[in-house]
C-alpha positions, 0 to 999 in steps of 0.5 A: 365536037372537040376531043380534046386529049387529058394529059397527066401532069408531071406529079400524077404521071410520076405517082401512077408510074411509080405504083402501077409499074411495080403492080404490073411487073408482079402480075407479069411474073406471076402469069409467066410462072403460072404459064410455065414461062419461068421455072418455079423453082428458081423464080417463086411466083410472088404470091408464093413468096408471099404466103410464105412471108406471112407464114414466117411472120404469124409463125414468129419466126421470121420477126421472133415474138415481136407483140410482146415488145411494148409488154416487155419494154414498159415492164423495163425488161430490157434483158427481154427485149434483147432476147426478142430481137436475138430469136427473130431471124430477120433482125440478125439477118440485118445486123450481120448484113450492117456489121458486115458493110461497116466492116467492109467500108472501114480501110475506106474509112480508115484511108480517108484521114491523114495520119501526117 
C-alpha cells in the first residue's frame, strides 16, 4: 500500500497559519488564566475582555449611538452626526491617538523640505 504524505501548499499552509495560529494562541492564554498560570488581573482571559467588549458596544458606550448614524445622515442632520461621534469613547480615543502622531511626525515632516 503506498502512503503517500499530503503536504499543503505554500497559500493553504500560509492561510491555516494565519487563522489557526491567532485561534490557538487566545486558547492558550485563556487555559493558562483559568489554571491560574497568569494572574488575571494584569492578563484578563480573552473571554473576559470580550464580554466586556460587547458590553461596552450594546451599552453604546464604547461606539456612542452608532444605529442612529444612517437616520441622522439621510435627514442631513449633520450637527447629529457629529454629536454621535463626539459621545463614542472609541472615536476620540482614535482621533487624539491620529492627531497625536501626526503632531509627533510633523518636525520629521517639517525637516524633510529645504527652505534654502
Amino acid at each position: 500500500m503506498n502512503h503517500r504524505r499530503r503536504h499543503l501548499d505554500i497559500e493553504s499552509r500560509d492561510r491555516l497559519l494565519s487563522i489557526g495560529f491567532p485561534i490557538m494562541l487566545l486558547v492558550l492564554w485563556e487555559a493558562a488564566v483559568r489554571l491560574h498560570w497568569l494572574d488575571a488581573r494584569f492578563f484578563p482571559a480573552p473571554s473576559t475582555v470580550g464580554i466586556a467588549l460587547w458590553s461596552l458596544i450594546a451599552n453604546g458606550e464604547l461606539l456612542g449611538p452608532f444605529w442612529t448614524l444612517p437616520g441622522k445622515m439621510s435627514s442631513g442632520d449633520w450637527a447629529g452626526v457629529l454629536k454621535v461621534f463626539e459621545e463614542g469613547h472609541l472615536w476620540v480615543s482614535l482621533f487624539r491617538i491620529f492627531a497625536g502622531f501626526s503632531w509627533a511626525q510633523s518636525p520629521a515632516l517639517f525637516s524633510a523640505w529645504s527652505w534654502e
